[in-house]
N, C-alpha and C positions, 0 to 999 in steps of 0.2 A: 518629533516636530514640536518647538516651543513656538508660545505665539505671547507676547506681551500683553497683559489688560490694558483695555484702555484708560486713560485718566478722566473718569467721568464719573459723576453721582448714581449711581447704580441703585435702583428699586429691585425690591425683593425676586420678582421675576426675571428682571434683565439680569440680576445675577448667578438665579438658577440656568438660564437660558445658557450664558454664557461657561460656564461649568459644565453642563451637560456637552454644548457642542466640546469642549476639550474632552473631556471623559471618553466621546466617542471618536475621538481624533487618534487617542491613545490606544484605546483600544483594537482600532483599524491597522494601529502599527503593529500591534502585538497580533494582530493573527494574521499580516502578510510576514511576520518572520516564522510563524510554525509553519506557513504552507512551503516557506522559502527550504526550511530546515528537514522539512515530508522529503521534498524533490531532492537536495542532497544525499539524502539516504537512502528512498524508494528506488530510484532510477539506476542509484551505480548499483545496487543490491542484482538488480534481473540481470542487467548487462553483464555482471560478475558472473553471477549463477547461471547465462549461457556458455561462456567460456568454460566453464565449469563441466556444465555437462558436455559439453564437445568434446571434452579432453577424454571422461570419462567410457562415454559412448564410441569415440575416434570417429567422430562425425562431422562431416563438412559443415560448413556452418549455415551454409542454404537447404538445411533439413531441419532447421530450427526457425521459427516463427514466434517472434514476440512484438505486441502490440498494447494497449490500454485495452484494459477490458476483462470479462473474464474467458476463460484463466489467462495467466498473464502471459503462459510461456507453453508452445505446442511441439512436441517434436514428433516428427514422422519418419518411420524405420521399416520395413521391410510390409509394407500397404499397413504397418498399426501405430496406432497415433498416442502420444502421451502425455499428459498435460497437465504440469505445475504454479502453482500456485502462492507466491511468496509474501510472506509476510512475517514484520517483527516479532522479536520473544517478549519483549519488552514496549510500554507503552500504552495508552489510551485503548480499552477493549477494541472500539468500533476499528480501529488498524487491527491486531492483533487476532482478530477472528473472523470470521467468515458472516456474511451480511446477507440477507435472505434471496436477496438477488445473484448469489456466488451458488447458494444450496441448490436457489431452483435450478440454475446451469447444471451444476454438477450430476444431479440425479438425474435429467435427460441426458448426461453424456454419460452416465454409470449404466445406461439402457441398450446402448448401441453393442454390438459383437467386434467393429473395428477398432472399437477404443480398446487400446491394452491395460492401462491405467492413470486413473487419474491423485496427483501427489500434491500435499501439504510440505512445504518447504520454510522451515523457523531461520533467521539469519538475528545475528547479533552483532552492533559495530563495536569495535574494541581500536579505541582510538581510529586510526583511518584505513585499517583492517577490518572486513567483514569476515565473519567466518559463521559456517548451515551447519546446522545439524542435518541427521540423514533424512532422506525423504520421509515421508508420512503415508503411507498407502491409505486414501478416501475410500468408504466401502460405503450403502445406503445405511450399514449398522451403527458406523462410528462418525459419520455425518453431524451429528448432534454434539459427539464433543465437543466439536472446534468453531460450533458457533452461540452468536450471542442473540 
């Protein structure tokens, strides 16, 4: 968004004033295109990586439960539940790793005997291909690696 100065005698403040308000106009632009840029790649990522496991698993696809939130992706198999969690290889740590509010989840769901297992899932976009590495099996031991 460009906006024209106006043609006026400008004091030292009116022209801080007006800089800054640009400064922050620019800036507002620039951080709705990374959240724009998040959603293009966060979103197809799980949607992917349910297909993915459906194929894998040969599982109907109403045994799979994905929502916002943690973890991102649940599936339920024979009364035991499994629950993945996706995120980039690449990028800003805070994407990239697990957030204290993912650990505290995980460790209560690392308690339960229904849960089979809970999984770290790395995806990479390679132009407008995604392509995971293998799951990550989350234990209370190796917890600590995958966060910041």
């Amino acid at each position: 968004m460009t906006r024209k100065k106006p043609e006026v005698d400008w004091s030292r403040a009116g022209r801080k004033s007006w800089d800054t308000r640009l400064e922050n106009i620019r800036h507002a632009d620039y951080k709705r295109r990374g959240h724009k840029a998040s959603d293009e790649t966060r979103k197809p990522s799980e949607y992917n990586y349910i297909r993915e496991i459906a194929k894998t698993l040969s599982l109907k696809r109403n045994c799979i439960f994905h929502h916002e939130g943690i973890p991102d992706i649940m599936v339920i198999t024979k009364g035991k539940m499994r629950f993945y969690e996706i995120k980039p290889k690449k990028g800003a740590l805070v994407r990239k790793m697990l957030n204290r509010s993912q650990i505290r989840t995980i460790r209560e769901l690392l308690k339960h005997d229904y849960i089979e297992e809970v999984n770290l899932v790395r995806y990479e976009k390679k132009g407008k291909q995604i392509v995971y590495d293998k799951p990550i099996k989350l234990t209370k031991r190796n917890l600590k690696e995958y966060s910041y």
